[in-house]
Steps between C-alpha positions, in 0.01 A plus 500: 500500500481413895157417522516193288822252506732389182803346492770636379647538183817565271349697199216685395371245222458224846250797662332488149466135487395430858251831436350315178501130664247659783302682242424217272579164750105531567429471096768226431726219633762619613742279243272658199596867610799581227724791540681637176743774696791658351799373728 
């Protein structure tokens, strides 16, 4: 986790999301990437 830098965050689901938005950013907009997560 130290060799690459992230901001922080509150919950697990927001480590999920940010994970998912760098994963698929390259394939879509970033306002078409749609999250269904249980809150």
């Amino acid at each position: 986790m130290n060799s690459f830098h992230m901001p922080s965050f509150s919950s697990t689901d927001e480590i999920i999301v940010f994970y998912m938005s760098s994963m698929t950013k390259s394939l879509k907009p970033r306002h078409e990437i749609k999250f269904d997560l249980p809150i």
